[in-house]
C-alpha positions in Angstrom: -66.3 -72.1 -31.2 -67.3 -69.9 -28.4 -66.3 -72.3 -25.9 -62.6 -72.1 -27.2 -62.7 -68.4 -26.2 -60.9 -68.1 -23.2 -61.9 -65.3 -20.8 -59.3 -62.5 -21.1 -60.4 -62.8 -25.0 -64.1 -62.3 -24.1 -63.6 -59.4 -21.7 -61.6 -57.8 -24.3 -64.0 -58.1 -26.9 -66.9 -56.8 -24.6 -64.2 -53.9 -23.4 -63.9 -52.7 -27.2 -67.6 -52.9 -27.7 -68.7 -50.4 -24.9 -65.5 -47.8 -25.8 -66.9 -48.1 -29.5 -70.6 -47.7 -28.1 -69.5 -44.5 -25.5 -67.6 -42.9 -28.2 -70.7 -43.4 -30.3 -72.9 -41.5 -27.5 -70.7 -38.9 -26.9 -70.5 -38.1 -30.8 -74.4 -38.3 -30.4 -74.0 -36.1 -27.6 -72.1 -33.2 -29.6 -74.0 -33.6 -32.5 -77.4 -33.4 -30.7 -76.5 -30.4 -28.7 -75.8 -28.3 -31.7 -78.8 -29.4 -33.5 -80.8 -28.2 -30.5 -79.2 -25.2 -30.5 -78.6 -23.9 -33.7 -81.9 -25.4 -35.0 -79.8 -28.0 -37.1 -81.0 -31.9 -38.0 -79.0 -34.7 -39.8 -76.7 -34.2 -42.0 -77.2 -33.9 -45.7 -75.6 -35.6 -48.6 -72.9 -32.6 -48.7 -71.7 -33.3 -45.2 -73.7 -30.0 -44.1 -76.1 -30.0 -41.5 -79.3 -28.9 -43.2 -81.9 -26.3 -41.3 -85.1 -27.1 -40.2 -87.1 -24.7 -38.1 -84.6 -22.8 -36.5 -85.5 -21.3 -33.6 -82.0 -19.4 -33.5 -81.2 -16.3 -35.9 -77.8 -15.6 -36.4 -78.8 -12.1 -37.9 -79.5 -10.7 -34.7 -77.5 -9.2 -32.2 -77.1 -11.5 -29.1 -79.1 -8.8 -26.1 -81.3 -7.2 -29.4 -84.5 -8.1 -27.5 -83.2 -7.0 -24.2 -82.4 -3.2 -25.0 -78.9 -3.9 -23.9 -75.3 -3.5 -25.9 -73.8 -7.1 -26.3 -70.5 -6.4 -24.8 -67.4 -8.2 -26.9 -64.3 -8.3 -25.4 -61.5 -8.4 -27.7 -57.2 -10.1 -27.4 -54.9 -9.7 -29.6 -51.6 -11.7 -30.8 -49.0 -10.2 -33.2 -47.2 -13.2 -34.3 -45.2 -10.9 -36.8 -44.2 -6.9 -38.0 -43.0 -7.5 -41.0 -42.9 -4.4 -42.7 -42.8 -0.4 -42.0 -42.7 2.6 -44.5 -41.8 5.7 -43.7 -42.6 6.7 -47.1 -45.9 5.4 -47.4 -46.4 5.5 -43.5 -48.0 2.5 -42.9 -46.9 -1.0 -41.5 -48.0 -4.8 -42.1 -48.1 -7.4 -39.7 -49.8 -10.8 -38.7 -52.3 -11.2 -36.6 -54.5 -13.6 -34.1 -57.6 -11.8 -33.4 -59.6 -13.4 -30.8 -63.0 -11.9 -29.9 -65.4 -13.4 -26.8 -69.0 -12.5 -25.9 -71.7 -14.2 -24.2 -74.9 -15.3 -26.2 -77.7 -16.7 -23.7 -79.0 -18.1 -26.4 -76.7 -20.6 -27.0 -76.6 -21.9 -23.1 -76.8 -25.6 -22.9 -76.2 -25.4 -19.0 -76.6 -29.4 -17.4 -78.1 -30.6 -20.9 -74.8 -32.1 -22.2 -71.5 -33.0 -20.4 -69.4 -31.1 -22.9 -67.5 -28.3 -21.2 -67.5 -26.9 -24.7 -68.5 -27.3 -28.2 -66.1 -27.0 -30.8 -67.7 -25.8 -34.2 -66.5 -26.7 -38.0 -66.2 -23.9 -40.4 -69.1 -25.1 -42.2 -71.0 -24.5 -39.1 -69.7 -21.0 -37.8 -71.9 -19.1 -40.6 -74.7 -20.7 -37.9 -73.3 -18.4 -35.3 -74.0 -14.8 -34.5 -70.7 -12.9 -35.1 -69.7 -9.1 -34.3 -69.3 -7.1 -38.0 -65.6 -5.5 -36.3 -63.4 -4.2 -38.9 -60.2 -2.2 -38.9 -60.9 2.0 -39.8 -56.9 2.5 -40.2 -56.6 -0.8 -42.6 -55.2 -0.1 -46.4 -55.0 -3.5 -47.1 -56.2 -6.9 -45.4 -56.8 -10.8 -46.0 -57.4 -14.1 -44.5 -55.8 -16.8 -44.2 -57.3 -19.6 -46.0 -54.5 -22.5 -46.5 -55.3 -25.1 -46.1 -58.9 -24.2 -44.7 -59.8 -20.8 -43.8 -57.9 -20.2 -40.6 -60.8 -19.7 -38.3 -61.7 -21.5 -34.6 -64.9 -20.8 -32.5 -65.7 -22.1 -29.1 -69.3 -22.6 -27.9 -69.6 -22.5 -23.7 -72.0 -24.1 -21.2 -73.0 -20.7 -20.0 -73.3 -19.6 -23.9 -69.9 -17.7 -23.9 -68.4 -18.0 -27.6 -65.3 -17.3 -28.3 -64.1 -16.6 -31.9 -60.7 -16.8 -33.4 -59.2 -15.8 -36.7 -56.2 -14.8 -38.3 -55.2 -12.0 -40.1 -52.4 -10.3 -42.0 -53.1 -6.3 -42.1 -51.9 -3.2 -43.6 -52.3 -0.1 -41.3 -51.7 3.5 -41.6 -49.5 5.1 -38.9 -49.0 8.8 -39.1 -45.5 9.1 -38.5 -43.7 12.2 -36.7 -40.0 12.5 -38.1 -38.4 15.4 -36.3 -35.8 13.0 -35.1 -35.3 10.4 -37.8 -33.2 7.6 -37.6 -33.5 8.6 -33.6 -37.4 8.5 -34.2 -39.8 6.6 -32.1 -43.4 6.3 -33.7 -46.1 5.0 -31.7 -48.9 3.7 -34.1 -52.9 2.6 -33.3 -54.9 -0.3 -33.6 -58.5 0.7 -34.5 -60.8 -2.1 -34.2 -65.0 -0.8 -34.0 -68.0 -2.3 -35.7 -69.0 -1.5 -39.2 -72.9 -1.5 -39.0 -74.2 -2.1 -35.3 -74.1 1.2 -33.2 -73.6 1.7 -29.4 -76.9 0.9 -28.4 -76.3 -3.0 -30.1 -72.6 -3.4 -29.7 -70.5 -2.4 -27.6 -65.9 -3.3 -27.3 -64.0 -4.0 -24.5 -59.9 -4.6 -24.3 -60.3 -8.3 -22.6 -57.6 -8.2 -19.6 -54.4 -6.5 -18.9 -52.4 -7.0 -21.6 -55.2 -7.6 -24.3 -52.3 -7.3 -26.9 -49.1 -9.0 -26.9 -46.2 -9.8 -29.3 -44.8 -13.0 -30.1 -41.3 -12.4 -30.4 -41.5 -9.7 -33.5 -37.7 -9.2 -35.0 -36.7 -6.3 -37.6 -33.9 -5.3 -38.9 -34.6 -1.7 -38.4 -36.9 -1.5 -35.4 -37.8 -2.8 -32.4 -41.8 -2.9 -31.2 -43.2 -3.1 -28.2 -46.7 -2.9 -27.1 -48.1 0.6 -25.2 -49.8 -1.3 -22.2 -51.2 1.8 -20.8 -52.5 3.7 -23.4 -55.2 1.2 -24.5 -58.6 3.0 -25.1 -62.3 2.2 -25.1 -63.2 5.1 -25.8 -63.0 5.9 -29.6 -65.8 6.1 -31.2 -66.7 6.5 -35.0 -69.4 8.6 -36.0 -71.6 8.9 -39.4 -74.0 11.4 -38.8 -76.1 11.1 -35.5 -75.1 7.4 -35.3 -72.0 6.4 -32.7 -70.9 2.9 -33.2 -68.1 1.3 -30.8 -64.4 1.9 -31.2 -60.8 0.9 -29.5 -57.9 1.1 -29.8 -54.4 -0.2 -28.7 -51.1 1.5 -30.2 -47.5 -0.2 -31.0 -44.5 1.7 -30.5 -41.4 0.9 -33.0 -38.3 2.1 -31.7 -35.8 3.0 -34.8 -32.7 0.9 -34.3 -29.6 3.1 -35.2 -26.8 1.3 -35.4 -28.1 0.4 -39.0 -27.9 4.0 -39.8 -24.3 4.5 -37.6 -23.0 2.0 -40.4 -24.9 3.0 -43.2 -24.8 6.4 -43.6 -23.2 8.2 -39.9 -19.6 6.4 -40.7 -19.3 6.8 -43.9 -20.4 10.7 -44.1 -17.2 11.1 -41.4 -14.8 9.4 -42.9 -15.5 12.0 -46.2 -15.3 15.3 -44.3 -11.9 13.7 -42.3 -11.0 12.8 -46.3 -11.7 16.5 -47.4 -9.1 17.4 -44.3 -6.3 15.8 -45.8 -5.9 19.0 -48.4 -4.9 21.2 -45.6 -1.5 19.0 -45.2 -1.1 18.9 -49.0 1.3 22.2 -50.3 -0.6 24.8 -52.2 1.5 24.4 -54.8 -0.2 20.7 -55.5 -3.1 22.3 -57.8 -4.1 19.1 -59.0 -4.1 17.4 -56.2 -5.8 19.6 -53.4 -8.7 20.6 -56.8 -9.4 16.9 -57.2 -9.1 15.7 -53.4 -11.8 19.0 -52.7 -14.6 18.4 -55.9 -14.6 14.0 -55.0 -15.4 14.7 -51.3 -18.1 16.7 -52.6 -19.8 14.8 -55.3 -19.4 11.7 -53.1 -21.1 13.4 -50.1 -23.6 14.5 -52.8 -24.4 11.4 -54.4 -24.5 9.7 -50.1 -26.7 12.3 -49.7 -29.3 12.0 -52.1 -29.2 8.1 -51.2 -29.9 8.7 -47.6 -32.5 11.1 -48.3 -35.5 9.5 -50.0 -37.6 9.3 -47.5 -36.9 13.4 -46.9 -36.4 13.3 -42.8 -35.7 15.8 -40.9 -33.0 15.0 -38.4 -30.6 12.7 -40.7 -31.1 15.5 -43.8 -29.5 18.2 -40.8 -26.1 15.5 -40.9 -25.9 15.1 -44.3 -26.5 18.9 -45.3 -23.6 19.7 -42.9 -21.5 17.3 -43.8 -22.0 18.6 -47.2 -21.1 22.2 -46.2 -17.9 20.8 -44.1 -16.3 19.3 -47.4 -17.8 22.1 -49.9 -15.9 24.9 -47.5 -12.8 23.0 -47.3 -12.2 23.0 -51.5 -13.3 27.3 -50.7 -10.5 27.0 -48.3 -8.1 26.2 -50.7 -9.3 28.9 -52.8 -8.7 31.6 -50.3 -5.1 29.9 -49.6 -4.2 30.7 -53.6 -6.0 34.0 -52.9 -3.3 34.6 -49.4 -0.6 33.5 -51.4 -0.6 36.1 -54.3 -1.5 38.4 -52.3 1.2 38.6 -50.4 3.4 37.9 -53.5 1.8 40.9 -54.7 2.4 43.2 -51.8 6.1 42.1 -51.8 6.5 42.6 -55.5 4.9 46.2 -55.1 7.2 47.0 -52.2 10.7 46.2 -53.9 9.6 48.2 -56.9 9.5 50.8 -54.5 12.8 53.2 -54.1 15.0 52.2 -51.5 14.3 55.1 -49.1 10.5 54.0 -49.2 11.0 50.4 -48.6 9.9 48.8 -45.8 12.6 47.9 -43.3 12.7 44.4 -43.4 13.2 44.4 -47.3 15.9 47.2 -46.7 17.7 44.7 -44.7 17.3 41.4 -47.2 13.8 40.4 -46.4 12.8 36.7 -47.4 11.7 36.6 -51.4 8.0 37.1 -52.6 7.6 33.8 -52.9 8.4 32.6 -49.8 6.2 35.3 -47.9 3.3 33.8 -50.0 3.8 30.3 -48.7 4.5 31.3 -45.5 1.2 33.0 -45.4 -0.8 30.0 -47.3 0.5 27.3 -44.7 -0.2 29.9 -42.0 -4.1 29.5 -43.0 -3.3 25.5 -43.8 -2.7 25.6 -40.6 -5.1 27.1 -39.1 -7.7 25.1 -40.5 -6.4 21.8 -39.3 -7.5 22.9 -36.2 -10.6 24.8 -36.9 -12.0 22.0 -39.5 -11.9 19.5 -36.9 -13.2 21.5 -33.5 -16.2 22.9 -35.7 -17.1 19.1 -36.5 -16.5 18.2 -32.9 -18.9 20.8 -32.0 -21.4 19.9 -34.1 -21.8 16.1 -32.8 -22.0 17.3 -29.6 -25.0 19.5 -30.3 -26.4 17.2 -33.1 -26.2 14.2 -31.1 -27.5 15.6 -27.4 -30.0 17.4 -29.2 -31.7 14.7 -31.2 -31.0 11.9 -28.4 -32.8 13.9 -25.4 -35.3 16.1 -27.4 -38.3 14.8 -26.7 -40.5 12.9 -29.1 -43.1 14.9 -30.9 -46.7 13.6 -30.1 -48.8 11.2 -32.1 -51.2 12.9 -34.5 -52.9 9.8 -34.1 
């Protein structure tokens, strides 16, 4: 039977047999290196590797016996801002945090061939992690489908590097002088919850230790403050100092949103509340009913646009308000013009005719038409002063609140 083999068979039967065999050492290889290190032998009945002796303990700091601070140097990826409230002033986003430090304990130098070790889950609970946690976080989880979404990397020269991601809430104290032309600039606290300065120590790893990946909102754009990271934080309990950084996000306000949503529409009212100054005084009905709907629809716009309770946008809305409640006064003080002069006309007829004003002597126009003439006379008059006050007030509103500059961060 073996002599009906023909050679290319043979040599790719004894080709397969050394691949299997390799593969088979190097698996051997990997497995036998983290036994060494971590103190680990076979693997149990659960699939676990089960402790023997182990000569490495995870509870302690990596430089605990040296008298040194283990120094962890910390990146960042926002894969997503997904939410920001002004009312609650906090925002929620997505993260990949990836922490690296060097553990001499888990060196393998020239005993394996593996340029690095990658470790299961079940494993990483074997490994010495830093205890960092976020002070500014209301609300946090991991992610855990379809496995707890977690990656560590174990080095020839024992550098680990440690992955995980995150979604997180974070408090952001927000400045809103200039809302919707706000720009808040919010931290990123990361320190460690029990190890103080003398055990741990955080470091911003390169450049740009923090970067976004590609975050769109509809109402702000972020960006990342490159040169306002910080190493310097520190939180303190008591006599203890434990490590502390910090990065900070900056989310510009888009306002064309707010142009559409509330800026327009405001406008178009007080232009609306205008159109009584072309309408005759006589019109009752219509100038009274034109005057009070521009001013319960600003109202109601208003009290939509205002839940947050800003500063800047409540300054538009409040004089928009008083634009369209003075022009339903203005008709007021037209009816007020008009019998006036009526009035004063009346009086002077009644008046012998050696006391009458000359212009009556000679046929004046009637009562009436003196009190119209005066009533379109301040008609007129406000169609041009209605419209250059408003003018005047963009300019100022809108260079003030586009080149005043930003309050500073609390934070």
């Amino acid at each position: 039977m073996i002599s009906g083999l023909t050679t290319s068979s043979i040599l790719l039967i004894v080709s397969e047999i050394l691949f299997s065999a390799f593969q088979n050492a190097e698996s051997l290889s990997r497995q036998a290196t983290l036994n060494s290190l971590l103190g680990l032998k076979e693997v149990g009945a659960s699939g676990t590797p089960v402790a023997s002796q182990p000569k490495y303990d995870s509870s302690i700091a990596p430089d605990f016996e040296l008298d040194v601070p283990t120094e962890v140097y910390v990146q960042m990826l926002i894969q997503n801002i997904y939410s920001v409230s002004v009312t609650s002033m906090e925002y929620s986003m997505d993260i990949f945090l990836r922490q690296k430090w060097e553990d001499r304990r888990l060196e393998y130098g020239n005993t394996s061939e593996l340029p690095w070790l990658e470790l299961d889950n079940k494993i990483m609970g074997s490994v010495w992690v830093p205890d960092t946690f976020f002070p500014n976080e209301k609300n946090a989880r991991v992610h855990d489908v379809t496995v707890p979404n977690k990656m560590m990397h174990l080095y020839k020269n024992g550098t680990v590097v440690y992955s995980i991601r995150l979604s997180l809430t974070l408090s952001c104290s927000m400045q809103l002088h200039k809302y919707p032309m706000d720009v808040q600039i919010c931290p990123i606290f990361l320190a460690s919850y029990a190890y103080t300065t003398e055990n741990v120590i955080y470091r911003w790893d390169g450049p740009h230790p923090v970067r976004l990946n590609h975050v769109e909102m509809p109402q702000f754009g972020a960006e990342v403050v490159d040169n306002a990271f910080r190493e310097s934080c520190r939180e303190s309990y008591g006599k203890d100092q434990f490590a502390c950084i910090q990065g900070f996000i900056q989310l510009n306000r888009k306002v064309g949103y707010f142009i559409v949503q509330v800026f327009v529409p405001s406008s178009l009212i007080v232009v609306l509340s205008w159109v009584s100054f072309w309408v005759d005084h006589d019109a009752v009905p219509a100038r009274i009913s034109l005057g009070v709907l521009t001013v319960l629809t600003m109202t109601t716009q208003s009290s939509g646009a205002l839940q947050s309770l800003p500063q800047a946008i409540d300054v538009w809305m409040f004089t928009c308000l008083i634009f369209v409640f003075v022009a339903l006064i203005e008709y007021s003080y037209v009816n007020v013009v008009a019998r006036r002069a009526h009035k004063g006309h009346s009086r002077g007829r009644d008046r012998p005719i050696e006391l009458q004003p000359e212009n009556i002597k000679q046929g004046g126009p009637a009562g009436k038409s003196v009190g119209n003439n005066a009533a379109r006379r301040v008609d007129k008059i406000s169609r041009l002063l209605f419209p250059g006050a408003f003018v005047v007030f963009n300019i100022v509103f809108w260079t003030y609140y586009s080149f005043a500059p930003h309050p500073a961060s609390s934070n």
